[in-house]
C-alpha positions as CSV (number, residue, x, y, z in Angstrom):
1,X,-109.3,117.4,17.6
2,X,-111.1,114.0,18.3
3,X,-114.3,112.9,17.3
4,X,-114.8,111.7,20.4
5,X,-118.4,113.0,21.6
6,X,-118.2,115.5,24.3
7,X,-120.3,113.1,26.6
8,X,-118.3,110.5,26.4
9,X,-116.2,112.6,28.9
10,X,-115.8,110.8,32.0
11,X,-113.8,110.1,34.6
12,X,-111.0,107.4,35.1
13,X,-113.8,104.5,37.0
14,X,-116.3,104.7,34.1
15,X,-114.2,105.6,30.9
16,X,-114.6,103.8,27.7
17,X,-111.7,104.7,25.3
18,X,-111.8,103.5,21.9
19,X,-109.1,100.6,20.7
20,X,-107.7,103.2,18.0
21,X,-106.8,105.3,21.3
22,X,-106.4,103.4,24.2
23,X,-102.6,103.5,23.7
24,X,-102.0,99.8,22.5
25,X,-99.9,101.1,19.7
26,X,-99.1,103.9,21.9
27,X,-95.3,105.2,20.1
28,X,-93.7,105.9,23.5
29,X,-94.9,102.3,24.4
30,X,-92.0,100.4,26.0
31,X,-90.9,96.7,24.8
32,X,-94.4,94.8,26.1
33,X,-92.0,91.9,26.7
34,X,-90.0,94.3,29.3
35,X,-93.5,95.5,31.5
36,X,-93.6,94.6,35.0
37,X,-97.6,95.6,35.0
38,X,-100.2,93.3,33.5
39,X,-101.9,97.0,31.9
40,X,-102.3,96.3,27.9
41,X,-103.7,100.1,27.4
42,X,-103.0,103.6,29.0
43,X,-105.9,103.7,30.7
44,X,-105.4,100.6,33.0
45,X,-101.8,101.5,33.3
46,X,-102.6,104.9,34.8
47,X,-105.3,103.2,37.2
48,X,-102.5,100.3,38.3
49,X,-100.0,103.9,39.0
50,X,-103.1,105.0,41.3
51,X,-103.4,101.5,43.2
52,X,-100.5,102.6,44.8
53,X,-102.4,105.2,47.0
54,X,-105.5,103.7,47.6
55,X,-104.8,103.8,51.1
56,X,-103.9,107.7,51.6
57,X,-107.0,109.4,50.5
58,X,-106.1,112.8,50.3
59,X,-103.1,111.6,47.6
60,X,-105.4,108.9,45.4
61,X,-107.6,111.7,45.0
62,X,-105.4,114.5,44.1
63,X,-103.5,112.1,42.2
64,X,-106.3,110.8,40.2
65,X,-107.6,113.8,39.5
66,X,-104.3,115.4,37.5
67,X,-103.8,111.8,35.3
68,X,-107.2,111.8,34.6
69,X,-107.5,115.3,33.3
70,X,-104.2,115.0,31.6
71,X,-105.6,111.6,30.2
72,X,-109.0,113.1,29.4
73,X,-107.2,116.4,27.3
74,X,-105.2,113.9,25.2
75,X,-107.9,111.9,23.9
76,X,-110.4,114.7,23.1
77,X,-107.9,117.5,22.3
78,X,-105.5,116.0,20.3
79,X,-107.1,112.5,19.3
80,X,-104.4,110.8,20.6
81,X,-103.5,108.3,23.6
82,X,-100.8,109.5,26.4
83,X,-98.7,106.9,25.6
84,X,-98.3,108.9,22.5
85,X,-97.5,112.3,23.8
86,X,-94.3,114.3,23.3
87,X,-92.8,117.0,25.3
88,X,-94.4,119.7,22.3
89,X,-97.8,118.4,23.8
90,X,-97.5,118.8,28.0
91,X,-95.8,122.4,27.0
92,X,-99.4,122.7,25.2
93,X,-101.3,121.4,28.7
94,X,-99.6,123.0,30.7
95,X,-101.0,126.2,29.0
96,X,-104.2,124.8,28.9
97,X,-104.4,124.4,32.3
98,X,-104.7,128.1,33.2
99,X,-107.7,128.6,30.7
100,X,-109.4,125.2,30.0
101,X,-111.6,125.7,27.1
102,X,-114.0,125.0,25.2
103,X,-115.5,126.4,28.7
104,X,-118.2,123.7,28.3
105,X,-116.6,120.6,27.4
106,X,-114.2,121.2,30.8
107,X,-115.7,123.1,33.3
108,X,-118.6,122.2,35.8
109,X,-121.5,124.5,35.3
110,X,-121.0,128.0,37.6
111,X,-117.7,126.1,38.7
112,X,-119.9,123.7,40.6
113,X,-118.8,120.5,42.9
114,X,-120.9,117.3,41.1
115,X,-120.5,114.1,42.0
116,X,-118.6,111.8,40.1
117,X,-121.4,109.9,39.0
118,X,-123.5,113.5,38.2
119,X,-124.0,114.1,34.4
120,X,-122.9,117.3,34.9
121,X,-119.5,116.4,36.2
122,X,-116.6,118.0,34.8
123,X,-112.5,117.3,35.3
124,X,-112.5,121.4,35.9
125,X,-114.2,123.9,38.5
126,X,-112.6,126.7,37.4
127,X,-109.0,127.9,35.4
128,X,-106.1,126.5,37.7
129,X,-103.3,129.0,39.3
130,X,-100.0,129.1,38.5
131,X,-99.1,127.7,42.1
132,X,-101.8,124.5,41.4
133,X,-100.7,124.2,37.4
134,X,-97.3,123.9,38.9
135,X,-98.6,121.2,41.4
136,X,-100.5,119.7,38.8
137,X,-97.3,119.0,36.4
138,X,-94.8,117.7,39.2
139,X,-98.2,115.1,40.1
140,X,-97.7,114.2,36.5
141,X,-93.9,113.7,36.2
142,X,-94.2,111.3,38.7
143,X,-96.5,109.4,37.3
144,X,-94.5,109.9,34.3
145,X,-91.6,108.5,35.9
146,X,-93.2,105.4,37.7
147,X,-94.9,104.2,34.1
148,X,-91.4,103.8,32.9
149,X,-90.4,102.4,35.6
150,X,-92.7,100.1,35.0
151,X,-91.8,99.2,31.9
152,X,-94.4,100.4,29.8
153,X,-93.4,103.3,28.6
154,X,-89.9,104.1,26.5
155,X,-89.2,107.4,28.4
156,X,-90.9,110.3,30.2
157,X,-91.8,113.0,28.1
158,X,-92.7,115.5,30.9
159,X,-89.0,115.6,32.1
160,X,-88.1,118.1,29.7
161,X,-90.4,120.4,30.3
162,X,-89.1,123.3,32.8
163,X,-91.8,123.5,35.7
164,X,-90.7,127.1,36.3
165,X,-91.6,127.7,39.9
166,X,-92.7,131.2,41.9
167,X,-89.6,132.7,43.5
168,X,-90.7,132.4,47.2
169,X,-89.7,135.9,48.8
170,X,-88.1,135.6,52.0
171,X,-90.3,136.0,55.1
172,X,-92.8,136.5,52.6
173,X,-95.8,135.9,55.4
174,X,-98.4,133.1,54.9
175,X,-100.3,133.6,57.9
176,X,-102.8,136.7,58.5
177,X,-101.6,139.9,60.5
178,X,-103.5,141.0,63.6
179,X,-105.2,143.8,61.5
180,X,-106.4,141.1,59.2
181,X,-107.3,138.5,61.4
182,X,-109.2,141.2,63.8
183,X,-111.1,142.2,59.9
184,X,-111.9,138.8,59.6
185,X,-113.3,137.8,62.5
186,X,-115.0,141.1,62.6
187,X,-116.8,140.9,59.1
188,X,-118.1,136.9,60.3
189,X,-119.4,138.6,63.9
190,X,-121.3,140.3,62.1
191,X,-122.8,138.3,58.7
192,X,-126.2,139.6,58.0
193,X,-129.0,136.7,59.7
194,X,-132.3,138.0,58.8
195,X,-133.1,135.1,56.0
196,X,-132.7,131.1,56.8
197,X,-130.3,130.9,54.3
198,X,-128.1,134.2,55.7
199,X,-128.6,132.5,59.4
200,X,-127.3,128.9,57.7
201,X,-124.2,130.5,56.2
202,X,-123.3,133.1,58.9
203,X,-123.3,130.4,61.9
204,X,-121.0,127.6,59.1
205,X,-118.7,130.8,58.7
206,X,-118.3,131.6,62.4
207,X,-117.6,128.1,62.9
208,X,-115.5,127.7,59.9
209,X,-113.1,130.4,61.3
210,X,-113.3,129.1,64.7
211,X,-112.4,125.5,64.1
212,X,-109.6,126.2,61.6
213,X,-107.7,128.7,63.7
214,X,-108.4,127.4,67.5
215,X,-107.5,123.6,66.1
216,X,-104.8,124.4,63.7
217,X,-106.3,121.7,60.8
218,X,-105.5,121.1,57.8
219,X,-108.7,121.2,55.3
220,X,-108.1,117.8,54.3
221,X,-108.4,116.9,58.0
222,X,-111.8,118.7,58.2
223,X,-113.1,117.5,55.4
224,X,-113.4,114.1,56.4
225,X,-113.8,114.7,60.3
226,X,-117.1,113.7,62.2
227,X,-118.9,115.3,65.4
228,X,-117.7,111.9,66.9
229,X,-114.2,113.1,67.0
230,X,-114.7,115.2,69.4
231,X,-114.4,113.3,73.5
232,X,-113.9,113.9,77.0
233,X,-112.2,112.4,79.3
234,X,-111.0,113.0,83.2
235,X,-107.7,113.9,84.4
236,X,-106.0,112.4,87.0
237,X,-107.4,115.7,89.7
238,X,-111.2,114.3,87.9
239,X,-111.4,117.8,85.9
240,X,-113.1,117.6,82.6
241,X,-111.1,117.5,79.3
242,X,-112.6,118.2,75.9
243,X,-110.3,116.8,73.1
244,X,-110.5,116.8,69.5
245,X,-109.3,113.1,67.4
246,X,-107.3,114.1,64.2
247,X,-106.1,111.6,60.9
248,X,-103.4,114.0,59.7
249,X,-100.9,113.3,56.6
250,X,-100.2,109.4,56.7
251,X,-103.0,108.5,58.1
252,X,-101.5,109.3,61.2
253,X,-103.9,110.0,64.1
254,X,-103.5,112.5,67.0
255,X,-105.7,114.5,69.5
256,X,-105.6,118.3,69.7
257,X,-106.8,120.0,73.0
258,X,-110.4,121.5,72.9
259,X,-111.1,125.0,74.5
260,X,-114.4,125.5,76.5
261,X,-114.5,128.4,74.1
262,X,-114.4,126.0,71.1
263,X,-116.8,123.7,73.1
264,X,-119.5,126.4,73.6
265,X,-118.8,127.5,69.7
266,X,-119.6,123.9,69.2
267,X,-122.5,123.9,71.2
268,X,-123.6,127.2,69.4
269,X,-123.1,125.8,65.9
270,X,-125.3,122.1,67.0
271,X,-127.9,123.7,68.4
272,X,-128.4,126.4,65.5
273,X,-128.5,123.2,62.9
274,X,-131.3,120.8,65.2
275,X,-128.7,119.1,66.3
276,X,-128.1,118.3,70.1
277,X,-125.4,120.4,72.3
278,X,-122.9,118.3,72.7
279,X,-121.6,115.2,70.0
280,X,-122.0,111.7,71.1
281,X,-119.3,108.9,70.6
282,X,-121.4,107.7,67.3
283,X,-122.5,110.6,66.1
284,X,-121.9,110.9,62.4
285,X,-122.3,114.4,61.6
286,X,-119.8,115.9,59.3
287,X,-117.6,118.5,61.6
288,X,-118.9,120.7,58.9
289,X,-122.2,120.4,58.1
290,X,-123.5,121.3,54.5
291,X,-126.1,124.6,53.7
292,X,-128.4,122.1,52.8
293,X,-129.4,118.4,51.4
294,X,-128.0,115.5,53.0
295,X,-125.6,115.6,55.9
296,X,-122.6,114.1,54.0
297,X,-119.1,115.8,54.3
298,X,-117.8,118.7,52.0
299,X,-115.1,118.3,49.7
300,X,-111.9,119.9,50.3
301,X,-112.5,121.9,47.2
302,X,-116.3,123.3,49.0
303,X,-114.2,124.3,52.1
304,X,-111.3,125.9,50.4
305,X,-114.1,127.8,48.6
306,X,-116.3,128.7,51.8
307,X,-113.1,130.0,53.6
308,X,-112.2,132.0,50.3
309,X,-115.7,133.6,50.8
310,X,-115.2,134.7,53.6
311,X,-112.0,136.4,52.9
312,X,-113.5,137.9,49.3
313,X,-116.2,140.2,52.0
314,X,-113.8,140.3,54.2
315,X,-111.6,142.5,51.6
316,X,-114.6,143.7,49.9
317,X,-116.2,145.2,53.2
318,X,-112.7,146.6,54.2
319,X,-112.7,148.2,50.5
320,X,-115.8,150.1,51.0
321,X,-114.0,152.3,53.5
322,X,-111.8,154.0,50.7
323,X,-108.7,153.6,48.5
324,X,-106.2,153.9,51.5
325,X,-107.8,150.6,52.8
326,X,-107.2,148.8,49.1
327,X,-103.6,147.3,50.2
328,X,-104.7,145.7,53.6
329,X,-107.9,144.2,51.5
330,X,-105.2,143.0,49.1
331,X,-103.3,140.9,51.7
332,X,-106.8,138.7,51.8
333,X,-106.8,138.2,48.0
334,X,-104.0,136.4,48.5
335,X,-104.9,134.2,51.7
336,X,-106.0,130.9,51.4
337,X,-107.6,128.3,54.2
338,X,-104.2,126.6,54.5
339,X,-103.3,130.8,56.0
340,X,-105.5,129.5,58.9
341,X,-103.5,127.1,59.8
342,X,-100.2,129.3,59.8
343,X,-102.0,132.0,61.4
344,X,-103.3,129.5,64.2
345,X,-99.7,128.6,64.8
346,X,-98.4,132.0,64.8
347,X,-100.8,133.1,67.4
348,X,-100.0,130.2,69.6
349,X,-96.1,130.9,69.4
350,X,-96.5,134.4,69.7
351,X,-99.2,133.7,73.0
352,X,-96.3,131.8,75.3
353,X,-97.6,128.2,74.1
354,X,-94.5,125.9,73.9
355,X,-93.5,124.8,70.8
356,X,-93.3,121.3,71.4
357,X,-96.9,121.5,72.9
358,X,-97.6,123.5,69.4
359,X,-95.7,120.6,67.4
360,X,-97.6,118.0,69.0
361,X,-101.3,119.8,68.2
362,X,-100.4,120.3,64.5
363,X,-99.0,116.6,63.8
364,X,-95.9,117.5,62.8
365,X,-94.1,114.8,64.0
366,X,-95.5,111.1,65.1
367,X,-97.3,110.2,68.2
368,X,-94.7,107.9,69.6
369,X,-96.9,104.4,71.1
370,X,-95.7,105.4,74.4
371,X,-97.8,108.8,74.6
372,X,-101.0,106.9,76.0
373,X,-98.8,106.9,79.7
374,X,-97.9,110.5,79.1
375,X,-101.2,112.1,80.4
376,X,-99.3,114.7,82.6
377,X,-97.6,116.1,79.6
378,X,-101.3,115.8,78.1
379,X,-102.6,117.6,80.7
380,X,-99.9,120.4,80.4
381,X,-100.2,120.5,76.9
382,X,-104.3,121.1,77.1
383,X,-103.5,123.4,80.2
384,X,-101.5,126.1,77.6
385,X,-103.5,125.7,74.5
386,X,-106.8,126.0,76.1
387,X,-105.7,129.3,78.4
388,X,-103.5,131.0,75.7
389,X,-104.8,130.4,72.6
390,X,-108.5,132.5,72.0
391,X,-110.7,133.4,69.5
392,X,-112.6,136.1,71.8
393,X,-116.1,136.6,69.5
394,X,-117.2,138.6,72.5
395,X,-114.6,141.5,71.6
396,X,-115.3,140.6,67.6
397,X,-118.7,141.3,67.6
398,X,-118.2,144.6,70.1
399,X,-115.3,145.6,67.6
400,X,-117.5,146.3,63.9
401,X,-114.9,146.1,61.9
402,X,-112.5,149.2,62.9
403,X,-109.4,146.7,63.8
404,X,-109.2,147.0,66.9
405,X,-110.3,144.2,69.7
């Protein structure tokens, strides 16, 4: 164990390490003479791997997180600089990634999102799955792998460590069934609204769902939208369009067709917050709008949570109904906000939308530069989404909860 003190923890911008551990005399250090990076220390070397995704924000952060807590568990764990580990040591983190303790050194307060800058920042929220421990070491080998290919490090110790992964059942379904989804939809209908903060975090669930599985996002795509996104424009009969503008993986952007359901859910959600009906081209309101504070965006972390939530009472309020119940709940444990998006899709394949119209609204392939001429295919493509792809609170709230809409 280090001496370092425990509030010296900090992350990778602000970090002060000490000379004795900064990795200078690091003993998986490479020739210095051999480097192709000007980085004398581990902890410059691991920011000059992260330069190289300054420009894909989802990745730099994700990225930066796992080298940082990696970096972070060296130093004060074991007393020792990264560019001193061994392969004995990641098998050690790699177990101490599903139980991070001391609970207090690692882990925010009640698993709470701080700022970076916050005193009360933490590298951990919580204990990390097997799926995101997994994730979190194949981050690492290739950072790993790129400091020796740098030059400043003799060899990757993280390559001989076995990253068992999950065996993936076939057809094993990632998307929710009907039963589920009509649960679901069911249980937000009808969120108790009789305080404030009930009223603030029933109308952010109902429009939670109802963004997620009418648009198809990806959370990371959410979580740094803005009401501005959303535009109309006219078609060529002078018929109103509502559209949605999207910066998927890649920075790649495309526009997903709006539903006047999802318009008036829109509306619904604005007008319940202050805010007025309908977005205007500047408008600079998050497309999710916090509980309270200021009106920045939430984290991909806060809206992961927020649709976990909502799944937890989901399953708990299909639990009250008896044991028999206990293996639909169950299905919910394991659902996470990416189940949305599958679920979205599924509904549209299974609803007559064609796929390539479904291929286009998900951004699974590039928007080639002549699309801008193709607005009859547009129109076609808004045409299906918009007619055969609902949401249907009406028939939710009606419903209660017995599964059948």
């Amino acid at each position: 164990m280090s001496d370092i003190p425990v509030a010296r923890l900090a992350p990778v911008e602000t970090l002060s390490v000490p000379r004795q551990l900064d990795g200078r005399e690091g003993t998986n250090r490479a020739d210095p003479s051999c480097a192709q990076i000007a980085a004398a220390n581990d902890l410059d070397a691991v920011r000059a791997w992260l330069t190289n995704f300054v420009d894909k924000k989802t990745t730099f952060e994700n990225y930066r997180k796992e080298g940082e807590r990696l970096l972070l568990w060296a130093l004060v764990e074991l007393g020792k600089p990264l560019s001193s580990l061994t392969h004995e040591d990641l098998l050690r983190y790699r177990a101490f990634l599903l139980n991070p303790q001391p609970v207090e050194r690692w882990i925010s307060a009640t698993g709470g999102k701080f700022s970076r800058t916050d005193s009360r920042w933490r590298p951990f929220n919580g204990p990390l799955s097997a799926a995101s421990q997994r994730q979190a070491m194949v981050v690492l080998n290739a950072m790993f792998t790129w400091l020796v290919s740098a030059g400043y490090l003799k060899g990757n110790p993280i390559a001989l460590v076995r990253n068992r992964s999950k065996p993936v059942k076939r057809n094993e379904p990632r998307h929710l069934s009907s039963a589920l989804w009509n649960e679901v939809t069911a249980f937000v209908a009808n969120l108790p609204r009789e305080t404030a903060r009930e009223k603030a975090l029933a109308d952010r669930s109902r429009w939670l769902v109802t963004l997620f599985y009418l648009q198809g996002l990806r959370v990371s795509e959410v979580a740094g939208g803005r009401m501005a996104q959303f535009f109309r424009r006219l078609t060529d009969g002078g018929k109103e369009q509502w559209w949605l503008e999207v910066t998927g993986k890649g920075d790649k952007i495309r526009i997903v067709p709006v539903s006047q359901e999802l318009v008036s859910e829109l509306t619904r959600y604005r007008e319940a917050a202050g805010l007025p009906a309908r977005p205007s081209p500047d408008d600079q309101a998050p497309l999710v709008l916090p509980l309270a504070g200021t009106t920045r965006n939430l984290s991909r972390s806060a809206l992961h949570d927020a649709i976990k939530s909502v799944f937890r009472g989901t399953a708990a309020w299909i639990r009250m109904r008896g044991p028999e119940q206990h293996a639909l709940a169950a299905e919910l444990d394991r659902a996470s906000a990416h189940w949305l998006r599958h679920t979205a899709g599924t509904r549209m394949a299974d609803g007559g939308v064609d796929l390539r119209a479904i291929r286009d609204n998900f951004g699974h392939s590039s928007i080639n530069t002549t699309s801008i001429y193709l607005h009859a295919e547009d129109d076609e493509r808004h045409r299906q989404t918009v007619e055969k792809h609902r949401i249907g609170w009406a028939a939710a709230e009606a419903g209660g909860g017995n599964g059948s809409n």
